[in-house]
MARSEKE-265564 format. One record per residue (C-alpha): residue in one letter; x, y, z. Coordinates in steps of 0.25 Angstrom, whole numbers, plus 5000, padded with zeros to 4 digits. Each point is the difference from the previous one (the first is absolute). Layout:
BEGIN
A:X:Y:Z
...
This chain:
BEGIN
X:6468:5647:4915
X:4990:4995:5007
X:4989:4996:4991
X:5011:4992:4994
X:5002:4992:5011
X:4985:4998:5003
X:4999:4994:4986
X:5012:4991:5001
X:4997:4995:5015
X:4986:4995:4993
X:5005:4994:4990
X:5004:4985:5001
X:5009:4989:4992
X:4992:4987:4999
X:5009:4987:5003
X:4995:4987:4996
X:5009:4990:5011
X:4998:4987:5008
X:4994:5004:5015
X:5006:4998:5013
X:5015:5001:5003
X:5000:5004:4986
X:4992:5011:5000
X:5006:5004:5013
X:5014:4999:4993
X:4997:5009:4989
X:4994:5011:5010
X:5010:5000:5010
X:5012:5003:4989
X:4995:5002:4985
X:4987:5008:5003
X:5005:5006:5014
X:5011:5008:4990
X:4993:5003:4989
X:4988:5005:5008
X:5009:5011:5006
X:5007:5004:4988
X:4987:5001:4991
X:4989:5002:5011
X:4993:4990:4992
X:4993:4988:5009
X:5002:4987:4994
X:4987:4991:5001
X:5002:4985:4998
X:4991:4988:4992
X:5004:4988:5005
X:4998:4986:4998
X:5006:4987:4995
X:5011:5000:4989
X:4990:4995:4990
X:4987:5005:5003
X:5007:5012:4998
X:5005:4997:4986
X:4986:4995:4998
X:4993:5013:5004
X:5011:5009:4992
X:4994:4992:4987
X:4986:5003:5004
X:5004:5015:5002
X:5010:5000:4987
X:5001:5017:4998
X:4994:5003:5011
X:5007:4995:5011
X:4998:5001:5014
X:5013:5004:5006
X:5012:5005:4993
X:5012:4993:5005
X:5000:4985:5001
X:5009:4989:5009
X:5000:4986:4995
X:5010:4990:5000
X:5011:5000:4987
X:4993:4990:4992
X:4984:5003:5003
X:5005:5013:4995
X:5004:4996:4986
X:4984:4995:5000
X:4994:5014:5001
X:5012:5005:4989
X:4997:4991:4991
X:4985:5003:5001
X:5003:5016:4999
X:4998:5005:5014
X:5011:5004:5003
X:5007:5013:4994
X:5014:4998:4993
X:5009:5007:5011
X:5008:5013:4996
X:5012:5000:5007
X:5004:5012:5000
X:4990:5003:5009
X:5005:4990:5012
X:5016:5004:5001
X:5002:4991:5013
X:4996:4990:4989
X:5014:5001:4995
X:5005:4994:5012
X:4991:4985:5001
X:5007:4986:4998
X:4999:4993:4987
X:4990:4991:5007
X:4989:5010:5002
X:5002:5004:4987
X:4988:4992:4996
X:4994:5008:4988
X:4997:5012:4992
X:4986:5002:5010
X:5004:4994:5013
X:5012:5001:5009
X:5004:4993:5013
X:4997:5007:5013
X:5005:4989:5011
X:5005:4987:4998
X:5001:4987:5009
X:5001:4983:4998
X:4993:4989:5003
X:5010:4990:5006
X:4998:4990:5012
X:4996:5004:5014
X:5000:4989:5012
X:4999:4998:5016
X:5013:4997:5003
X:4996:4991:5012
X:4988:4992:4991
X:5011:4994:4989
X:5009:4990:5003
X:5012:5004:5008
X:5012:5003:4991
X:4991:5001:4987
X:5005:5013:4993
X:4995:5005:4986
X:5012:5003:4993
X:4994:4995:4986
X:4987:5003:4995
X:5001:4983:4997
X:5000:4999:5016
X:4983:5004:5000
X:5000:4987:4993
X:5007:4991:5011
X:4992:4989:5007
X:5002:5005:5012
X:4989:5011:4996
X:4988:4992:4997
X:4989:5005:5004
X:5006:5014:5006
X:4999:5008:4988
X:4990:5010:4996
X:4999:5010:4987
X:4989:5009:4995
X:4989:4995:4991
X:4998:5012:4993
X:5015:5002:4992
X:5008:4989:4997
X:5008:5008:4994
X:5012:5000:5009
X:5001:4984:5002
X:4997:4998:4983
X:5012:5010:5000
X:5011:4993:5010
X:4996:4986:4994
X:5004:5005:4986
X:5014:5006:5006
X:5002:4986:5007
X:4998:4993:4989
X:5008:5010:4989
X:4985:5002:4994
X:4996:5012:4994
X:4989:5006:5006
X:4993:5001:4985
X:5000:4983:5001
X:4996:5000:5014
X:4992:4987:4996
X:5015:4993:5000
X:5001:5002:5016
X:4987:4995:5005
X:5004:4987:5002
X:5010:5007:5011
X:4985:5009:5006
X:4996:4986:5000
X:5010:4994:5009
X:4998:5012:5010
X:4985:4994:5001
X:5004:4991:5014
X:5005:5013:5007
X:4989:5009:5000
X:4991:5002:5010
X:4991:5010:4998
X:4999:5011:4987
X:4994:5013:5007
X:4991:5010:4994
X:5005:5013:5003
X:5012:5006:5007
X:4992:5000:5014
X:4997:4986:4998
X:5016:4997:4996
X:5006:5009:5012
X:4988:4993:5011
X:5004:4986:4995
X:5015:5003:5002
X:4998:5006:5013
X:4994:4990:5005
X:5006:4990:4996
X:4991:4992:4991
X:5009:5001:4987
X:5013:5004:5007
X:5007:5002:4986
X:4993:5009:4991
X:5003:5008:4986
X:4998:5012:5005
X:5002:5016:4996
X:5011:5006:5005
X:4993:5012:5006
X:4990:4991:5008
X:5010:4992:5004
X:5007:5012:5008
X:4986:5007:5004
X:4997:4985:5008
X:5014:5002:5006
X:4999:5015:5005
X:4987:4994:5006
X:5009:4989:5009
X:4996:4988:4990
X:5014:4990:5001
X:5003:4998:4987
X:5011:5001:4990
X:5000:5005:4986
X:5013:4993:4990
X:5003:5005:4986
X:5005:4987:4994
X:5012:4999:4992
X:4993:5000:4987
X:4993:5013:5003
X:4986:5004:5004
X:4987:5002:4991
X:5001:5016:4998
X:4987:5007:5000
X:5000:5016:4997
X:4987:5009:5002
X:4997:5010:4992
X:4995:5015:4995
X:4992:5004:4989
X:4991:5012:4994
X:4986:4996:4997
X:4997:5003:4985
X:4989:5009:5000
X:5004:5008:5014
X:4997:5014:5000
X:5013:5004:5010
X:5012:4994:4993
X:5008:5011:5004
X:4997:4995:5014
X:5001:4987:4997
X:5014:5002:4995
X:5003:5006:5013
X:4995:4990:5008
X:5009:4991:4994
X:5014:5007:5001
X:4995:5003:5013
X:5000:4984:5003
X:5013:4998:4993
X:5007:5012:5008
X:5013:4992:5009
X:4994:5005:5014
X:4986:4995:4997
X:5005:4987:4994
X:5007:4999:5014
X:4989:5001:5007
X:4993:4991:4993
X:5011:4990:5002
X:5002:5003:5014
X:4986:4996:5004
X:4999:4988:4990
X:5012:4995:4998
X:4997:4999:4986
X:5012:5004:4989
X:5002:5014:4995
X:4999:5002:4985
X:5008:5013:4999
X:5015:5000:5000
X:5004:5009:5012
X:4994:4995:5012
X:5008:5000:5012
X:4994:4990:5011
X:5004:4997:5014
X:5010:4990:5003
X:4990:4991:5005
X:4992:4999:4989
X:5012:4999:4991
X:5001:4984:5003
X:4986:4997:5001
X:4998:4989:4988
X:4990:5003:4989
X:5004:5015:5001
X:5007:5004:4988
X:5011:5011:5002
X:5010:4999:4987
X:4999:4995:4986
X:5007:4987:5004
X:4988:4996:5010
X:4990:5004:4989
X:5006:4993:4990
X:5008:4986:5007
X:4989:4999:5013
X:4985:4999:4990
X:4994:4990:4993
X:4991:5009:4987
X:4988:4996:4994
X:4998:5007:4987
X:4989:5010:5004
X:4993:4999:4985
X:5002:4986:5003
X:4993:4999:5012
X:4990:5007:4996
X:4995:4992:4987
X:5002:4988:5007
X:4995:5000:5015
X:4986:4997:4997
X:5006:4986:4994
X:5010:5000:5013
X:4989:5000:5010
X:4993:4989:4992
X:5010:4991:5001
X:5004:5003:5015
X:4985:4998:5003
X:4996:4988:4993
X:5014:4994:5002
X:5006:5003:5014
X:4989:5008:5009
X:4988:4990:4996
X:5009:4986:5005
């Protein structure tokens, strides 16, 4: 019995994930439960979202970690290169349980969700100005207050299509309406540190923002709101998938019931206020009203704004170049 143990403690599931809070998140809950069932030790390969994609090419069949987190439609890049494994389900039954929105495909699946909507400093807008309407971010009253990231323009693309009655596959249609939003912006950050340090301090006191950090600058005292307009915020969902190639499958496919499992995905929303993709959670009261957390099909379904993950990923290359030549470089 012991020698059994002794092998299992030094054996170790690699996790390919972004670093920081990420990375903490994912020890403090997925990793933290899985460690003490399996007495395996999770190790981590982090980085960005795609210098990982890039380096799973390099290593296509002999992979570097066995389990990888990336964003819904990043993900659909590595299966449609063959680096993911095709998932067997009967191996995760908590699986049974997710929201039909992290349900993204045969290879990956949703582990959190959260929205990109509008953040602001309450005390830097003009007194009164609410943001009931997604049209409001283009009010005159706005210009030069806004910031938005540089490195996804996804979510505006998206919410200027739904203004406009466009579908997303046309998106060409609405750049007229990305156009008229030109006056407002201040600044286009380049990172999420950059985003929440221009909000805080007040140098774009409007700002397009991910939910999640929106909260973490509010737990740390930032004064600042965080509104889900009456269209719906832009959903975003992070996801789980095997490495093709990985020599621990089995553990691989425990790691991942483990992070669908109702108390972990609790936790998870509990310390980021991000959405849980299992049917079953119970939260607290006060997170029950918190907006961008989704607790019931109705919120899923009538509070989001979807871009095609297939979509999104065939064509954000040709997004960005457009945001870049025609927005960020005026």
């Amino acid at each position: 019995m012991s020698l059994s143990v002794t092998r299992a403690s030094a054996e170790t599931l690699a996790v390919s994930t972004w670093g920081g809070s990420f990375r903490d998140l994912i020890e403090q809950t997925i990793a933290k439960k899985f460690t003490a069932e399996t007495g395996v030790k999770v190790e981590y390969v982090t980085g960005g979202t795609i210098d990982r994609l890039n380096d799973a090419r390099l290593d296509e069949g002999d992979p570097s970690s066995d389990v990888t987190f990336t964003t819904s439609h990043i993900g659909w890049l590595y299966a449609d290169n063959g680096l993911f494994e095709k998932l067997d389900f009967s191996k995760i039954p908590n699986a049974e349980h997710l929201v039909a929105q992290a349900r993204i495909s045969p290879y990956h699946i949703g582990v959190w969700a959260y929205v990109y909507s509008i953040a602001y400093r309450p005390s830097m807008i003009p007194p009164g100005f609410r943001f009931e309407s997604w049209n409001d971010l283009w009010s005159p009253k706005l210009k030069g207050l806004v910031s938005a990231p540089d490195f996804d323009p996804s979510h505006l693309i998206a919410v200027a299509c739904k203004l406009d009655g466009v579908n997303i596959a046309d998106w060409r249609q609405a750049t007229p309406k990305l156009l008229a939003l030109l006056p407002n912006f201040k600044a286009f950050y380049t990172n999420d540190a950059n985003g929440e340090q221009m909000l805080s301090t007040g140098e774009s006191p409007v700002a397009i923002m991910l939910s999640m950090n929106a909260y973490h600058m509010k737990a740390e005292g930032a004064a600042i709101d965080f509104v889900i307009p009456r269209e719906g915020a832009v959903l975003g969902v992070d996801t789980i998938a095997i490495n093709k190639g990985s020599r621990k499958v089995d553990l691989a496919y425990k790691f991942i019931n483990i992070a669908l499992d109702v108390l972990v995905q609790t936790k998870i929303t509990e310390m980021k206020k991000s959405s849980p993709v299992v049917e079953g959670v119970v939260l607290p009261e006060k997170l029950k009203s918190v907006p961008g957390i989704l607790t019931s099909p109705q919120e899923w379904q009538q509070q989001t704004i979807i871009i095609p993950d297939r979509l999104r990923a065939r064509d954000i290359a040709e997004w960005r170049a457009w945001f870049a030549e025609n927005m960020i470089s005026r």
